[in-house]
N, C-alpha and C positions, 0 to 999 in steps of 0.2 A: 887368374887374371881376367877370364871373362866376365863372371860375376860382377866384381866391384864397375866394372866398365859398364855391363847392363843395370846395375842399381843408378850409377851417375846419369846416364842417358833419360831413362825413365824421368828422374827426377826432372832436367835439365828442359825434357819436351812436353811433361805434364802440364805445364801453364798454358800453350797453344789450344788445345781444345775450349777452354774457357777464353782464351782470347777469339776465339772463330766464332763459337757463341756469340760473343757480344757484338762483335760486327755482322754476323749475318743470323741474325733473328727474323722471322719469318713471321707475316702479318697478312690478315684476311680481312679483304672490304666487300661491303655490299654499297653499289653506285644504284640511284635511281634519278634520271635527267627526261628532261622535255627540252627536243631538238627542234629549233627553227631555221629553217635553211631554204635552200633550194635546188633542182635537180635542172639540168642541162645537158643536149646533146641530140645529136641526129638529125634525122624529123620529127622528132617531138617536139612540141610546144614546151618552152620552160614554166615550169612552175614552181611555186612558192610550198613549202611543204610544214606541218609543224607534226614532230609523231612523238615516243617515249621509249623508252630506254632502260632494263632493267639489267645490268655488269656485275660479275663477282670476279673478283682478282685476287690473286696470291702476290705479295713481295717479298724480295729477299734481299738484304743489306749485305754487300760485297765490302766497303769500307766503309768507312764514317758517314763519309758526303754520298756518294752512290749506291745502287743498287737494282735491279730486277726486276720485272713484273709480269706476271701473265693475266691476260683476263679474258674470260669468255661473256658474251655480252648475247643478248637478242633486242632485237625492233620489231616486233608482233604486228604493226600497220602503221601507215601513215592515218592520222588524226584530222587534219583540215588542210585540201588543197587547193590550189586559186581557183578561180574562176573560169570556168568553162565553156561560157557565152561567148565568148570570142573567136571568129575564123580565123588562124595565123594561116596562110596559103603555107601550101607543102611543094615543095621542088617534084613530088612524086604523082602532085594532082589533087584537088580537094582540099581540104583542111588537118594541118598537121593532128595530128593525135596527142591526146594529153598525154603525159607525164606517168608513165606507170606509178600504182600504187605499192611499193614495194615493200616485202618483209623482210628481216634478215636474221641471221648470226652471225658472230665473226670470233676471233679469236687472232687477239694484239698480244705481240712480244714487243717490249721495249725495256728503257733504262726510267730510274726515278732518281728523287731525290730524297736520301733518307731522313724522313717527318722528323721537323724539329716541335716543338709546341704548339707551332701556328701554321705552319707551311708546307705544304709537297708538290710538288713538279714533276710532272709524266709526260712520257711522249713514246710511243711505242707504232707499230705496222706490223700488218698481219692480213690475214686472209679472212674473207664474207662467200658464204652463200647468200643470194635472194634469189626473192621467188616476185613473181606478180602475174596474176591469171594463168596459173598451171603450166609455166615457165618457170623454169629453175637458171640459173647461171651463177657463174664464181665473179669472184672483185677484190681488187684489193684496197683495204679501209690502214686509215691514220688518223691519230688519236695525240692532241696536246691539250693537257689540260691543267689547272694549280687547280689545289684543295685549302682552303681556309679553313683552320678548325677552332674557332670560340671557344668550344666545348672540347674534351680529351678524345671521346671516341665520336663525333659527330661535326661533320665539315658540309662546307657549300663548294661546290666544283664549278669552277669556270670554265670552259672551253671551246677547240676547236674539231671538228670530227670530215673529214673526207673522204667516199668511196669511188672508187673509179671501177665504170662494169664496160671492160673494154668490147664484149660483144651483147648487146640485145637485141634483138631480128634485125639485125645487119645493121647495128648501129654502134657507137662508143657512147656511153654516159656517166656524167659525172655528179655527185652529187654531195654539195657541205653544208653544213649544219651548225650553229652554234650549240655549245652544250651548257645548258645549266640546272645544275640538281643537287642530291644528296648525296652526300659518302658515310658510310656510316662503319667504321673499324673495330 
């Protein structure tokens, strides 16, 4: 009586694995964007910032409609920051301090939406280190952005990207960016 009972089971649960397949298929992008934004906070002076952005992400489809992401990302330097000619007075004396030049990584866990032909929708938060003049500090960064794809494996990324570095020599800063680049699946 066991037998016949473990043939029907087998049988019965063999569909499942090919059903979890098909909703959670597993996908790898490479993102390259130029961020325009700006950083604020403390006694620094705010400024205007523009840098670039090279992300690789894994996804993983949970149902139909949703699904998973991880992505590790780096910021190598800011590219062009405002102008410096300017004295903003500092509550500390003299003239605030620019805007550090900051570098980063980070690493965003969030939800998508799984690609239909045209469309993806991400929104994920996660954790940053940056650095700026041999200073290190943690942050936490968020990440919403759509992917338009023309093409099957080649999309244009909209978005919006925000780090909060709640300690830099005794200050809070925050810093958003818009995102617009490449994804390429």
């Amino acid at each position: 009586m066991k037998l016949p009972g473990l043939i029907v089971g087998v049988f019965v649960l063999s569909p499942l694995p090919a059903l979890a397949t098909a909703q959670a298929q597993t996908s790898f992008a490479v993102d390259a964007s130029v961020n325009v934004g700006a950083g604020k906070g403390g006694e620094f002076k705010n400024d205007d910032f523009a840098s670039w952005r090279v992300g690789a992400s894994l996804a993983r489809g949970i149902t139909k409609k949703v699904g998973m992401f991880a992505e590790l990302a780096v910021d190598p330097t800011s590219l062009i920051t405002g102008d410096k000619l300017n004295c903003v007075p500092s509550t500390r004396g003299g003239c605030a301090p620019a805007f550090p030049k900051f570098s980063s990584a980070s690493l965003l866990l969030g939800a998508t939406s799984t690609r239909d032909r045209w469309l993806e929708v991400r929104g994920g938060v996660g954790g940053a280190v940056l650095s700026s003049d041999h200073t290190y500090v943690g942050g936490v960064v968020s990440q919403a952005d759509v992917g338009l794809f023309p093409l099957r494996h080649a999309g244009i990324v909209l978005g919006w990207r925000a780090i909060i570095v709640p300690r830099f020599r005794h200050d809070r800063l925050t810093l958003g960016s818009a995102v617009v680049g490449l994804r390429l699946r």
